[in-house]
Steps between C-alpha positions, in 0.01 A plus 500: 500500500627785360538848770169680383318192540593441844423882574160411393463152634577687834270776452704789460377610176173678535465751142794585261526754208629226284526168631640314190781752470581479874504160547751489272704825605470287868601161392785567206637855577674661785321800512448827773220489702340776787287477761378817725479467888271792698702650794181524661683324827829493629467056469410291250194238517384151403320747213850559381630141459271404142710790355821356664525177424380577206765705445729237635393241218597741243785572635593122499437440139756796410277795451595850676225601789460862622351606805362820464397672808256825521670768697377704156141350491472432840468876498139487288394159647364253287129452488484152323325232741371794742183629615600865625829688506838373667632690795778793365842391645774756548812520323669366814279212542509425108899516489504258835230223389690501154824420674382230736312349214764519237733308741247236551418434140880486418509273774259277354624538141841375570431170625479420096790498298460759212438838403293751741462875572338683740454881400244783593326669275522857651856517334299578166211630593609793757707643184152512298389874401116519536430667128786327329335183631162585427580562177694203402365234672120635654403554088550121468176436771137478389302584802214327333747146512602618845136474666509139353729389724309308792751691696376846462155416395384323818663745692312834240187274603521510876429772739803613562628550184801515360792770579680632155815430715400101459392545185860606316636190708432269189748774265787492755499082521453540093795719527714255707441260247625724221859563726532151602472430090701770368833461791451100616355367135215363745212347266277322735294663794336273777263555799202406705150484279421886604780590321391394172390887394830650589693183314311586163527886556857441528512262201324746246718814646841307436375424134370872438800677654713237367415280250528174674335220604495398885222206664389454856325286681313433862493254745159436647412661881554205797166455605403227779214235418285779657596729229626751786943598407745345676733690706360518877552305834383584831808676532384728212702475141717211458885691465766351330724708741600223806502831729131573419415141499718236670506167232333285687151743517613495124481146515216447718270735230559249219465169675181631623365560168158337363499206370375602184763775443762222566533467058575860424727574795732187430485591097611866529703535842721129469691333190356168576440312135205522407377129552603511856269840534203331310578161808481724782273741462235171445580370823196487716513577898689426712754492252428839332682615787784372417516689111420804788854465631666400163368858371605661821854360519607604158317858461682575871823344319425754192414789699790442793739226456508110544614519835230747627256256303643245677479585853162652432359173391667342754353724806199444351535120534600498808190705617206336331617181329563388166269454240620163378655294748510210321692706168271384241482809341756533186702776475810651338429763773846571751257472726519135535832540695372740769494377877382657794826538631530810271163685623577861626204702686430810443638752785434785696723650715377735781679755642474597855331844414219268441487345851270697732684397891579162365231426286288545169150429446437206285300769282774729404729218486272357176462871369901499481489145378265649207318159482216711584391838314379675816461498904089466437610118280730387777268484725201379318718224391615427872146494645445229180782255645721594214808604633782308614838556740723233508208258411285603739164684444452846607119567626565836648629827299622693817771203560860653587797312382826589682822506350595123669210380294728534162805332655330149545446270167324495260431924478226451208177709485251321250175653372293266359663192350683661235675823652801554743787668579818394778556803721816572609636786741790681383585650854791759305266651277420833644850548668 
């Protein structure tokens, strides 16, 4: 099977300008390829990844990749896939989530062998003159074919309306398209499936201002089998970043997937052939479970390394079990080699600031945790019988735990079945 095929065989090909001449620009050319990132945050997301590892096959197969990140657009804010206007970031805030994000997709980009960069688009665009632009490149825009773009029309539609400031978005992503061609020889575009008005608005500016022929194509949105996107735990958005979200929360968020999500997840997030994909993701409970930690293991590997994978999967052994005992379940998966031995708990360590005369509530000591999202949770889950010290319930939220408490074994506060955290005390910390 030939590159493109396996693109689409793993569903990352959702619409393309040209699919007979890409598929063949993909599978017997090296050619240069781009891909925009929104510095809308200072950390990238599970959103993010399609468009990496994307990005990362390309690279593989000998094409160029570049990373373009918005501190230009980010600017205007891009309306595609939005119901009402983003928030305006400052300069400051722009110029600090591009750095922190440009790191992390470098990062990401040079665990394959290959050609990558990662550049920001305000290098061209904060040299543009308004009328000069205007006249060169805003003459090439129908606003008639404009409003056609679900983009901007479902946003003209609503009640809010849409800013002119989104509105010239689409020319400056055209425009970025028309540098990337004229100084990197870039000739394919990719993105998410909102993207697909600013691809082709990029595509027919490049030919009118300079009389070549670029393509693009999307990869479809990652939608549950509830048709609601992917990208949120009870912790709130699933980071890449291990200091936003330790790997083995990253971990636990895939292997506690549904079922019927198990196909998609293992096709685009894992290199598994696809045989061994089609096998697992027809096992039936309780073996489903074990495809669950398959997926987990080698997205956590992607995302953060075999060895965080590792001791991820095995902490979460250690805590609840394994899925398959007995091993029946095939797999070309590293996973197979994991033991318990490895596991690693997440940690907190308190300070003693947070010791009131010796002690800490067992309610602020689960707000620092962060395995609850407020004080009001904490103790509605304690009066349920769902909280856990050192194995033992807690029935009663005004419970004191001195600072002895954390010296004895087994220092593990558990909410619910799934989520914990070993508490240390680092006695130094505020000398």
């Amino acid at each position: 099977m030939d590159l493109y095929e396996d693109l689409k065989a793993r569903d990352f090909i959702y619409q393309a300008t040209d699919q007979e001449t890409i598929a063949d620009k993909v599978n017997n050319h090296n050619v240069t390829i781009y891909c925009g990132f929104d510095p809308t945050g200072d950390c990238l997301h599970i959103g993010h990844l399609i468009p990496l590892i994307l990005m990362s096959k390309l690279k593989r197969e000998g094409h160029a990749v570049i990373a373009v990140v918005g501190g230009g657009t980010g600017h205007i804010g891009d309306p595609s896939g939005k119901t009402e206007a983003r928030s305006v970031l400052s300069s400051e805030q722009l110029n600090y989530n591009c750095s922190m994000i440009s790191q992390q997709i470098d990062k990401f980009l040079c665990k394959t062998d290959g050609q990558h960069l990662v550049i920001n688009n305000l290098q061209w665009l904060k040299q543009l003159n308004l009328i000069e632009f205007l006249r060169k490149t805003g003459v090439n825009f129908s606003i008639n074919k404009m409003l056609q773009a679900e983009s901007v029309k479902s946003r003209v539609n609503s009640e809010q309306g849409l800013s002119f400031l989104e509105f010239s978005y689409m020319l400056l992503q055209a425009y970025d398209f028309y540098i990337l061609n004229k100084k990197y020889q870039c000739t394919v575009q990719i993105g998410g499936q909102d993207q697909w008005g600013n691809i082709v608005a990029g595509i027919d500016l490049v030919r009118r201002l300079s009389g070549k022929e670029v393509y693009g194509f999307t990869t479809p949105l990652l939608l549950s089998s509830t048709g609601e996107k992917y990208g949120k735990s009870v912790k709130g958005a699933v980071w890449l970043s291990p200091e936003k979200l330790s790997p083995y929360d990253f971990y636990q968020f895939w292997r506690n997937c549904d079922d019927a999500d198990v196909k998609k997840l293992l096709l685009k997030f894992t290199e598994l052939p696809l045989d061994e994909i089609e096998y697992l993701s027809n096992l039936t409970s309780p073996l489903i479970n074990r495809s669950k930690e398959i997926l987990a293991y080698e997205i956590t590997s992607l995302v953060h390394s075999p060895d965080l994978a590792a001791k991820a999967a095995s902490a979460s052994l250690k805590e609840f079990g394994a899925a398959d005992p007995q091993g029946s379940v095939k797999t070309s998966s590293s996973i197979k080699n994991i033991k318990s031995d490895q596991a690693e708990i997440p940690a907190l360590k308190l300070k003693d600031s947070d010791f009131k005369q010796g002690k800490i509530n067992i309610v602020t000591l689960l707000g620092l945790t962060e395995l609850v999202s407020s004080n009001s949770e904490a103790k509605r889950i304690i009066k349920q019988g769902g909280v856990y010290w050192r194995d033992q319930p807690i029935s009663d939220y005004k419970i004191d735990l001195s600072k002895e408490e954390f010296d004895k074994s087994n220092p593990v506060i558990r909410v619910g079945k799934k989520k914990r955290k070993k508490i240390l005390v680092d006695s130094n910390s505020d000398n």
